[in-house]
N, C-alpha and C positions, 0 to 999 in steps of 0.2 A: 464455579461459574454458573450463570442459570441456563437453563435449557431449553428459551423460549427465542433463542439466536438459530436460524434456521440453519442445522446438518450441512453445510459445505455448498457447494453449486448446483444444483439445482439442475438435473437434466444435462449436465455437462457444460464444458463452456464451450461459445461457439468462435468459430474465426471470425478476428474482426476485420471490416471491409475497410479496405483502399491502403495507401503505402502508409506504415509506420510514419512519425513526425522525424522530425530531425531532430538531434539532441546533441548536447556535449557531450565529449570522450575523457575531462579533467573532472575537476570539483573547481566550482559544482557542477555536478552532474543536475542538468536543468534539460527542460523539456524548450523548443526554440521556436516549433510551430505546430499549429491544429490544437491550441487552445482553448480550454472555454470558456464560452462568453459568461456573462456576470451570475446571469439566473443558474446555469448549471454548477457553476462554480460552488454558489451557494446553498444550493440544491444536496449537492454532495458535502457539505461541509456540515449542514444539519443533521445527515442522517448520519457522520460519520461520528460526532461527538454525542451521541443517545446513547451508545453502546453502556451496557450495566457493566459495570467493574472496570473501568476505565476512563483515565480522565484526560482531560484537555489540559498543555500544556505548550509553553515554546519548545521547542526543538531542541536538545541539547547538543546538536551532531550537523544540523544543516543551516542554512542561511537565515539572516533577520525577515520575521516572519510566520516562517514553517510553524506550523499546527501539528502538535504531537499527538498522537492515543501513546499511553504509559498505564499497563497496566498495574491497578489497583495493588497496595502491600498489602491488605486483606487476603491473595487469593496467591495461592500456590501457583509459582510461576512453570512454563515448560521449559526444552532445552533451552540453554545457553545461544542457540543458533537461532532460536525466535526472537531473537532482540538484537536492535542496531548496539543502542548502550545503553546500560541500566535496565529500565522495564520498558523501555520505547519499543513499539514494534512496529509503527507504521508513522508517517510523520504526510502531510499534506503541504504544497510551497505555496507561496503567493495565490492570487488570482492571474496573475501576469505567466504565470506558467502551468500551474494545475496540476502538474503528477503529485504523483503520490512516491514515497521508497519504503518499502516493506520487506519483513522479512515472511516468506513461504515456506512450507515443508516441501521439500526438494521435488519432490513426484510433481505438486501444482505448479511452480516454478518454473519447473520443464515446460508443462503443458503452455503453461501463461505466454512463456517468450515461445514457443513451437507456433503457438495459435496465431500472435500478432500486439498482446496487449501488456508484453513487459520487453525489457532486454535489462541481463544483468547490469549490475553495479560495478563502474568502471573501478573500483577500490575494495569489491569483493573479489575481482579479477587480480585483485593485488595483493589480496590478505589483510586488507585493513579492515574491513568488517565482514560477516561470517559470507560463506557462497548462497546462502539462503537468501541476501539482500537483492533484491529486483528494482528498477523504476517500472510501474504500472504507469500506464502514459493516461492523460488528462482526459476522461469523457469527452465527446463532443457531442451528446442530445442525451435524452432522459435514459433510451434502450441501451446505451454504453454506460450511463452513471449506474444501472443496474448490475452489471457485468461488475462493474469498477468495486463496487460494496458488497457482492460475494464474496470479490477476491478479497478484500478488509476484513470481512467475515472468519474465512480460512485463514487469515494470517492474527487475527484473535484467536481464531479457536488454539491456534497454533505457540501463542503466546501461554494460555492459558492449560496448556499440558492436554488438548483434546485435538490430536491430531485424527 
């Protein structure tokens, strides 16, 4: 993988402000309010499909829609727990709802839902896909779609055997 994807979070991640959004507890596990509006949405989707060694794809795992990163057969993949299925490691839904589900190396993971900016995966909760599987809930303005694309970052690096 190349080494011009910046080393992990930056300063730490910080707690983010106001109450979590509301989510479903089934599949789909969908994000229900504090959504972003269209610019951000977008915002995040450009910078999320740039990433070298990884491509854009539908979603093999979530709802019609979903925007996958899968990474690239070129590159020696990490553990088995960095990916939902196949080489998918992070998947984006709709504009109508905006999270993101990734899989984390367990340490960020923690931190992620500790902080305010994930809660597990009601079906990692089950064993249908690994415990590493998080939802990262939706940016709501540019300083949280910052936040939002480290954590993408960590969970490529993570895909990519560079934990």
């Amino acid at each position: 993988m190349r080494d011009d994807i910046s080393n992990g979070i930056d300063g730490g991640l910080p707690r983010r402000q106001g109450s979590p959004p509301e989510t479903t507890d089934t599949n789909p596990h969908s994000q229900l309010t504090q959504n972003p509006d269209q610019r951000t949405y977008e915002a995040l989707a450009d910078q999320l499909f740039t990433l070298p060694d990884a491509s854009e794809r539908p979603s093999r795992i979530s709802v019609p829609g979903a925007r996958a990163l899968v990474l690239d057969e070129n590159i020696d993949p990490g553990p088995q727990e960095a990916f939902m299925t196949g080489r998918e490691f992070c998947h984006l839904h709709p504009p109508t709802d905006g999270s993101l589900h990734m899989a984390l190396p367990t340490d960020v993971a923690d931190t992620a839902v500790q902080r305010g900016w994930a809660e597990p995966h009601p079906m990692a909760e089950r064993g249908v896909v690994p415990a590493t599987v998080v939802m990262v809930y939706a940016p709501r303005d540019a300083d949280e779609r910052a936040v939002v694309f480290a954590l993408v970052r960590e969970s490529y690096r993570y895909a990519g055997g560079r934990e």
